[in-house]
C-alpha positions as CSV (number, residue, x, y, z in Angstrom):
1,X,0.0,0.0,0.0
2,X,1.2,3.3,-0.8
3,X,1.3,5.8,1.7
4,X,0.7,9.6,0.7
5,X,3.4,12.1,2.9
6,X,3.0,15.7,2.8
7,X,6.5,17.7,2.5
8,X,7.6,17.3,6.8
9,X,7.7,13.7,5.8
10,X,4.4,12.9,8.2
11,X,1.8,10.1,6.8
12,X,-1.2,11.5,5.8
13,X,-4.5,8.9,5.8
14,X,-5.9,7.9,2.8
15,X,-9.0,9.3,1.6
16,X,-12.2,7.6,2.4
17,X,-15.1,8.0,-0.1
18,X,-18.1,9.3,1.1
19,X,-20.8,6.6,1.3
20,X,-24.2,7.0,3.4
21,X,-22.8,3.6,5.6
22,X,-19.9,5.9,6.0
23,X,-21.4,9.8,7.3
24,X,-24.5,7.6,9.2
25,X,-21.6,6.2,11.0
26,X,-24.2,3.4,11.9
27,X,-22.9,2.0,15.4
28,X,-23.5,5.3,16.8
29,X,-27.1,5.6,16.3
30,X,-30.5,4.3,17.0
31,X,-34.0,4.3,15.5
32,X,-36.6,2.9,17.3
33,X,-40.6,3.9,17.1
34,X,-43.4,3.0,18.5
35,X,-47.0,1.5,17.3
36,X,-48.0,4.8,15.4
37,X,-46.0,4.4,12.0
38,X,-43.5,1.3,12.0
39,X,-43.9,1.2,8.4
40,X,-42.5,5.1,8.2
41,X,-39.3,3.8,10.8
42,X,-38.6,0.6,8.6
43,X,-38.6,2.6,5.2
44,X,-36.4,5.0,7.1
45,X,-33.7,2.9,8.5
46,X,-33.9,0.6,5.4
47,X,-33.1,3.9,2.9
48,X,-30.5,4.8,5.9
49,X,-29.1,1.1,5.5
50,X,-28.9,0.6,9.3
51,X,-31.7,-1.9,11.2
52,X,-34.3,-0.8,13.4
53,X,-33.4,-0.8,17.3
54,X,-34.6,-3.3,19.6
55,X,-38.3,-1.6,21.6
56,X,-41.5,-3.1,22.5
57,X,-44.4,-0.8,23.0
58,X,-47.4,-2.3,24.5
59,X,-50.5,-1.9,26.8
60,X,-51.4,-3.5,29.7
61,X,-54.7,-5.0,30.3
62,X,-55.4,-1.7,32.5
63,X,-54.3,0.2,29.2
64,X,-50.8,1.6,30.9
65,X,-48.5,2.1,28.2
66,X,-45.1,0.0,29.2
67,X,-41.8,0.4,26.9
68,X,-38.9,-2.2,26.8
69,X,-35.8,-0.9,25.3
70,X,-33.9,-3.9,24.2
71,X,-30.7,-2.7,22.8
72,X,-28.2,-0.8,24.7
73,X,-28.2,3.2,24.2
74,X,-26.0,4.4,26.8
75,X,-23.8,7.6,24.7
76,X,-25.6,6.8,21.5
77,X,-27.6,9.3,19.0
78,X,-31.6,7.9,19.7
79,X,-33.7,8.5,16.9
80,X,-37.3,8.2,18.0
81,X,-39.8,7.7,15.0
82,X,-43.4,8.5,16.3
83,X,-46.6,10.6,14.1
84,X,-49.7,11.7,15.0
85,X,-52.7,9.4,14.5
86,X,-56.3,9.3,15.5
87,X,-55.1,7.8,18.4
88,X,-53.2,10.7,19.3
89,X,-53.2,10.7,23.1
90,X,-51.5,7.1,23.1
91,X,-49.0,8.2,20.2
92,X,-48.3,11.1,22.8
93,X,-47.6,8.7,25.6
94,X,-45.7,6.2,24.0
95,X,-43.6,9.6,22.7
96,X,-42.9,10.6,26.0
97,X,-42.2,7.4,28.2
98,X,-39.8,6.0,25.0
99,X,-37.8,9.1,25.3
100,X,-37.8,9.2,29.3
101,X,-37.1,5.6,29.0
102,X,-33.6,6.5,26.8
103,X,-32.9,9.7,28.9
104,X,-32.3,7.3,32.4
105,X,-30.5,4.7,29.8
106,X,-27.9,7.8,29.2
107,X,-28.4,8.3,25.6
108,X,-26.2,11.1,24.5
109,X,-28.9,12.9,22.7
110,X,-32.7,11.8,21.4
111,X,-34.3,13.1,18.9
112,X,-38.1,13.2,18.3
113,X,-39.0,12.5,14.8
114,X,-43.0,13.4,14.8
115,X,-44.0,13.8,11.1
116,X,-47.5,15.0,12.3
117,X,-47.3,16.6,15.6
118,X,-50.6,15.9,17.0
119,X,-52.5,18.6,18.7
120,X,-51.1,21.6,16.5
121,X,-54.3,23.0,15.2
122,X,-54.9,24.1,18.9
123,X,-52.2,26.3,18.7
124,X,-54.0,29.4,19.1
125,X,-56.3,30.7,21.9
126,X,-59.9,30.1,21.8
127,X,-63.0,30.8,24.5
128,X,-62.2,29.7,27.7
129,X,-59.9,27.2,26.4
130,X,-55.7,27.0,26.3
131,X,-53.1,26.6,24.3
132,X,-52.9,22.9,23.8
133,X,-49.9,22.8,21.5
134,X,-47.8,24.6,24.2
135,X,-48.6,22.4,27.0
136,X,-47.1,19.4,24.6
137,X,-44.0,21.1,23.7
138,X,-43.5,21.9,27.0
139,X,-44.1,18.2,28.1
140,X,-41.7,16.7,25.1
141,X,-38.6,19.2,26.6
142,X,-39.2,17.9,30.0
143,X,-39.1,14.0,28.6
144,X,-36.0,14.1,27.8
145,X,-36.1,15.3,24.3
146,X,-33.2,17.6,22.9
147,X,-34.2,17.7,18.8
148,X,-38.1,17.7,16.9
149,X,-38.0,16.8,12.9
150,X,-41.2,17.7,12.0
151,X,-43.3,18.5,9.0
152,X,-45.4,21.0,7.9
153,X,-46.4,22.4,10.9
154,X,-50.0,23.9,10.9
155,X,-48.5,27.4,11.8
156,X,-44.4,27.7,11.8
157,X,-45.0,29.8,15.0
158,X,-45.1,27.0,17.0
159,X,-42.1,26.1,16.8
160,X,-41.4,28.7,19.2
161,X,-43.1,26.9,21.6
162,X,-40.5,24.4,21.9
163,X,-37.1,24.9,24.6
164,X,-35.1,22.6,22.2
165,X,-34.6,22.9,18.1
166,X,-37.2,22.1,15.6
167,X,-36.4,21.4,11.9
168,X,-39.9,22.2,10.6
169,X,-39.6,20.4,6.9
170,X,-41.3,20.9,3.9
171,X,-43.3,18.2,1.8
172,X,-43.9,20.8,-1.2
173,X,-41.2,19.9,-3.7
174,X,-42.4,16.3,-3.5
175,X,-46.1,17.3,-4.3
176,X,-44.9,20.0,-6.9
177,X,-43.2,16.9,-8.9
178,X,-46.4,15.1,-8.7
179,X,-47.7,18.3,-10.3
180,X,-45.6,18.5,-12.8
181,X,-45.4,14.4,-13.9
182,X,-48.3,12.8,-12.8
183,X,-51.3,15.7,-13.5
184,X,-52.0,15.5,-17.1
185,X,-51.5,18.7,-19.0
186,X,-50.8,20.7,-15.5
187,X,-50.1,24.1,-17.2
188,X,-53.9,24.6,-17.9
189,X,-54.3,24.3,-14.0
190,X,-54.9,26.8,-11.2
191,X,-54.2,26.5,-7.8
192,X,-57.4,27.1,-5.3
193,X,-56.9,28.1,-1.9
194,X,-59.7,26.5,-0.1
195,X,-60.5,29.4,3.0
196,X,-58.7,32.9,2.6
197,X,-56.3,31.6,4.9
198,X,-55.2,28.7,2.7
199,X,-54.2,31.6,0.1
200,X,-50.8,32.0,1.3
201,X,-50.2,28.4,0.6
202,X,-51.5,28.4,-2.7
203,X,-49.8,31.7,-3.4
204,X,-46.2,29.5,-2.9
205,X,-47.6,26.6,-5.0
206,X,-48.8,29.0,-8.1
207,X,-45.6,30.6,-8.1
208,X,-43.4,28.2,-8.4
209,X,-45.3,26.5,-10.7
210,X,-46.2,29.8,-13.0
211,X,-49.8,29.1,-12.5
212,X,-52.6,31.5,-11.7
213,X,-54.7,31.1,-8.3
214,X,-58.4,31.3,-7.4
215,X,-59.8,31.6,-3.9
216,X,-63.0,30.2,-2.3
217,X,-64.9,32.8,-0.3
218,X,-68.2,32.7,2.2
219,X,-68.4,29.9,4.2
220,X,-71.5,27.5,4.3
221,X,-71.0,26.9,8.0
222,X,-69.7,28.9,11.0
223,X,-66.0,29.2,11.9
224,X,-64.4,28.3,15.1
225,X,-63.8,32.5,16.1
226,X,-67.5,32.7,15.4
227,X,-69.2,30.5,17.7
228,X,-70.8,32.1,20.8
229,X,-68.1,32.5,22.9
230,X,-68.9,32.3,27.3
231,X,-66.9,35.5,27.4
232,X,-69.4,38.0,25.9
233,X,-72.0,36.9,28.5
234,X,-74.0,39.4,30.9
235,X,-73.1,39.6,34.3
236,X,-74.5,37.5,37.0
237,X,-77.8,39.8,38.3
238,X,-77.0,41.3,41.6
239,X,-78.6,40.7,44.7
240,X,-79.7,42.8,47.4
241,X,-76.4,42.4,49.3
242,X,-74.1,42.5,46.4
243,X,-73.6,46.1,44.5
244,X,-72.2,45.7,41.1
245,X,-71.1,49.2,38.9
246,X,-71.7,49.0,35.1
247,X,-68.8,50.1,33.0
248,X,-70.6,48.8,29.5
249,X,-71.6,52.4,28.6
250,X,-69.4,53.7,26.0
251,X,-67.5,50.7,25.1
252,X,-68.1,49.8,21.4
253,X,-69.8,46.3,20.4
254,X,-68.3,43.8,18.0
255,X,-70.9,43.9,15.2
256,X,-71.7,40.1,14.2
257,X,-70.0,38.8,10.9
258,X,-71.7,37.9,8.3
259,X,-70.5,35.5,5.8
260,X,-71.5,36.0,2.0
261,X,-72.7,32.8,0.2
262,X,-69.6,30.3,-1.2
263,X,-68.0,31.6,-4.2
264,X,-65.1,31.4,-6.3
265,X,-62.9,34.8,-6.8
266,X,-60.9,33.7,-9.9
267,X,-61.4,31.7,-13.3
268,X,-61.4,27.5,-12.6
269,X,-63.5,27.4,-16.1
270,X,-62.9,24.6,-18.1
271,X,-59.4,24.0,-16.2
272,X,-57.5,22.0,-14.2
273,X,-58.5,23.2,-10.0
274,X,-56.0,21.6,-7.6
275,X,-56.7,22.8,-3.8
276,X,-53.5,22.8,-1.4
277,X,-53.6,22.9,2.3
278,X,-51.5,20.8,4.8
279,X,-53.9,18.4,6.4
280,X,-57.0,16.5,5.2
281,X,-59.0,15.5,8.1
282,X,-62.9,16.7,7.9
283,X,-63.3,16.0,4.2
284,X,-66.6,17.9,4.2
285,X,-65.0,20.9,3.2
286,X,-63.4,19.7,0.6
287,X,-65.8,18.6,-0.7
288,X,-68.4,21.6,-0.7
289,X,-65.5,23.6,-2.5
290,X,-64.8,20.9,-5.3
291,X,-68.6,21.1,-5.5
292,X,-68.7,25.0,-6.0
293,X,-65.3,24.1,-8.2
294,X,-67.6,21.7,-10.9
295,X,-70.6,24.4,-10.9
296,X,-68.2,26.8,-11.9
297,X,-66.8,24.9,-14.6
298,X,-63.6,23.1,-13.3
299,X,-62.9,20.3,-15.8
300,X,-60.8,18.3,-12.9
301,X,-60.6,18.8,-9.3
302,X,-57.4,17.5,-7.1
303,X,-56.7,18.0,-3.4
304,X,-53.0,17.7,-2.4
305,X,-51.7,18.3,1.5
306,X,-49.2,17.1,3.4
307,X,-50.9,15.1,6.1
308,X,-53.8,12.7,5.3
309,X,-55.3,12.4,8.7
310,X,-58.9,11.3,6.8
311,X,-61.0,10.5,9.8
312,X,-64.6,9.2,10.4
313,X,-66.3,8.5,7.0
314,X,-63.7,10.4,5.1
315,X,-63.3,7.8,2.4
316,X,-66.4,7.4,1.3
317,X,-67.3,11.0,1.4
318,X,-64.4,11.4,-1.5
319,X,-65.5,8.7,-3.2
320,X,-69.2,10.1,-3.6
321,X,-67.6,13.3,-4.4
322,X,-66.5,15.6,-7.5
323,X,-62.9,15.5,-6.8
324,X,-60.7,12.8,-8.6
325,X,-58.0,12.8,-7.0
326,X,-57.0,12.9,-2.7
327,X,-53.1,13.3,-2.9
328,X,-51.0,12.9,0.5
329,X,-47.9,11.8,2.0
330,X,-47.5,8.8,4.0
331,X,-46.3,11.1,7.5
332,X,-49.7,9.5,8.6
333,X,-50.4,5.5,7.8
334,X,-53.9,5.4,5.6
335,X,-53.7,1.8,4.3
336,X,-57.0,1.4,5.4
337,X,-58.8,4.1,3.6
338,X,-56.6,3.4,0.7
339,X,-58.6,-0.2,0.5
340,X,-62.0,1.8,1.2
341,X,-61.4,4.8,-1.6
342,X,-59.8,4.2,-4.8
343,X,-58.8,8.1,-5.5
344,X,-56.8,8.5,-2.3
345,X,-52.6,8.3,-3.7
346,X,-49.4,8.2,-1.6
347,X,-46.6,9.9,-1.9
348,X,-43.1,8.5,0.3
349,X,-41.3,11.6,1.8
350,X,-38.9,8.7,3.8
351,X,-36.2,9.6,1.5
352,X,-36.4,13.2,3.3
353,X,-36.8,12.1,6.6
354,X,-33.3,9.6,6.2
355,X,-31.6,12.6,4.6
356,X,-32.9,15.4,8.0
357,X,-31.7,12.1,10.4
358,X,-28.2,11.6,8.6
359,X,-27.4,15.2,8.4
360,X,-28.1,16.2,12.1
361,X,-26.3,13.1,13.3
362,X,-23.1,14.4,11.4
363,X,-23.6,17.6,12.4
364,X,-23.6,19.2,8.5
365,X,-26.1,21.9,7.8
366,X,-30.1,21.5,6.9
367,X,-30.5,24.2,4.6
368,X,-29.7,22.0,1.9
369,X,-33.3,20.9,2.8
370,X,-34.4,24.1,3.0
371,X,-32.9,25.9,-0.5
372,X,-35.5,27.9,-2.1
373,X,-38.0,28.4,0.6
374,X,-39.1,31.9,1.7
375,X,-40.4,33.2,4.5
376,X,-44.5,32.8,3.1
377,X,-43.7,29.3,2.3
């Protein structure tokens, strides 16, 4: 073998090539997940070429979650794969006791990979209510947690919520490709933002794909921020022994909103309408706009987000429905409704997931991941 010295004479080591067994530097790191996704885990240790660690997640009779860490992860990089499901209170606890479980096995650092987080459309203050999406970032820090990979988050915001760092990734470029190869003559399509706040979102798609945009206005039931709220209620009436001072004079009413009839602001006729947002859950908007969509002309209707949540009687609503196409990743497992709903596709964003895992564990930098994304993205 021939050794390579510089010009003091020393022996320099020979250059390694760069392989993924190589940078993943395998022995150093572990994936395990619990029972929300274990398909998502295997895809992802299989495209990192490393196996799946040794944990058991089960119930008791008395429906106690219980975690068994088989493998040794004293100083090792933990890589805990765990989304958001309709059971999302379980996928919580398993989240949390499989990373406490690591932190007293002193794991040198464990990373939440939640490709849904669960809970983040309560993000936001309503009624008498909280914050729900705080309360479980603050619970995930305290677990043991010291990295979230996420996806998609339902408001970027949150991320301040968390005490540790939080790579929020993007699904878009995977569902812009499907755009572009697997939607038939896509140039004579417009992007429709289903709400006025979906229009930001469908701003970013029609952009980068040099499309126009139409938005779906009025609403054909009431909003959240417009349900009777317990905190515009009279005062208690005042007894004899109590002496209450009214201070409502002079202080200006909210006037009630009042939502104009569902309508299209933009041209869908005789095109192509595909409707962006992030997650599909309660199908029966969705439906109600491709509806509007078809009156108006709309020669196809597709639905693209990142999550597929798809709860209840989801499936069968889009299969009785004018859209022809549900498009969604697989950061939430839908094999099920797949089987029930022939128009429902998956998309596998594993390949990004390996990438985020491999990068942080050798310490290069995301923004590789994030090139070309803006601040409205």
């Amino acid at each position: 073998m021939l050794l390579n010295r510089n010009k003091l004479g020393s022996v320099r080591p020979p250059k390694r090539c760069r392989s993924d067994m190589d940078t993943t530097s395998a022995s150093d790191i572990v994936i395990i997940h619990g029972n929300s996704h274990p398909d998502l885990a295997n895809l992802v240790a299989e495209r990192m070429g490393i196996k799946n660690g040794g944990c058991s997640v089960f119930h008791k009779t008395n429906r106690e979650t219980m975690v068994e860490i088989g493998d040794s992860v004293r100083g090792k990089d933990i890589y805990i794969v765990q989304t958001g499901t309709k059971d999302a209170n379980n996928n919580i606890m398993e989240l949390l006791i499989m990373a406490y479980a690591c932190k007293t096995s002193s794991a040198r650092s464990i990373v939440g990979v939640i490709p849904y987080l669960p809970y983040s459309k309560q993000c936001k203050m309503r009624k008498r209510g909280c914050i729900v999406t705080k309360l479980l970032a603050k619970m995930m820090c305290t677990s043991g947690l010291t990295h979230i990979i996420t996806m998609d988050l339902h408001q970027k915001e949150i991320q301040g919520f968390f005490d540790i760092p939080v790579d929020n990734l993007r699904a878009s470029p995977f569902l812009l490709q499907y755009i572009q190869e697997s939607i038939p003559d896509y140039r004579n399509s417009v992007i429709v933002a289903r709400d006025p706040g979906s229009a930001k979102k469908a701003t970013s798609y029609a952009e980068r794909l040099r499309l126009g945009i139409a938005v779906i206005h009025g609403e054909q039931k009431e909003a959240e921020s417009d349900e009777v709220d317990g905190r515009y209620s009279p005062p208690p009436v005042s007894n004899s022994r109590t002496r209450t001072i009214s201070v409502s004079v002079g202080v200006p009413e909210h006037p009630p909103k009042v939502k104009p009839p569902i309508n299209v602001v933009g041209d869908v006729n005789g095109r192509i309408a595909i409707m962006v947002d992030d997650l599909i859950d309660d199908v029966q908007s969705f439906v109600a706009a491709a509806e509007v969509l078809k009156e108006n002309g709309a020669c196809k209707i597709y639905v693209l987000a990142t999550h597929g949540l798809l709860s209840s009687d989801a499936p069968r609503l889009i299969e009785e429905s004018p859209i022809d196409e549900v498009v969604v990743t697989n950061t939430i497992p839908h094999e099920i409704q797949k089987l029930q709903c022939h128009k429902i596709k998956t998309i596998d964003i594993s390949i990004l997931i390996a990438e985020a895992i491999r990068r942080i564990h050798n310490k290069e930098s995301m923004s590789y991941l994030f090139r070309n994304v803006t601040l409205e993205d």
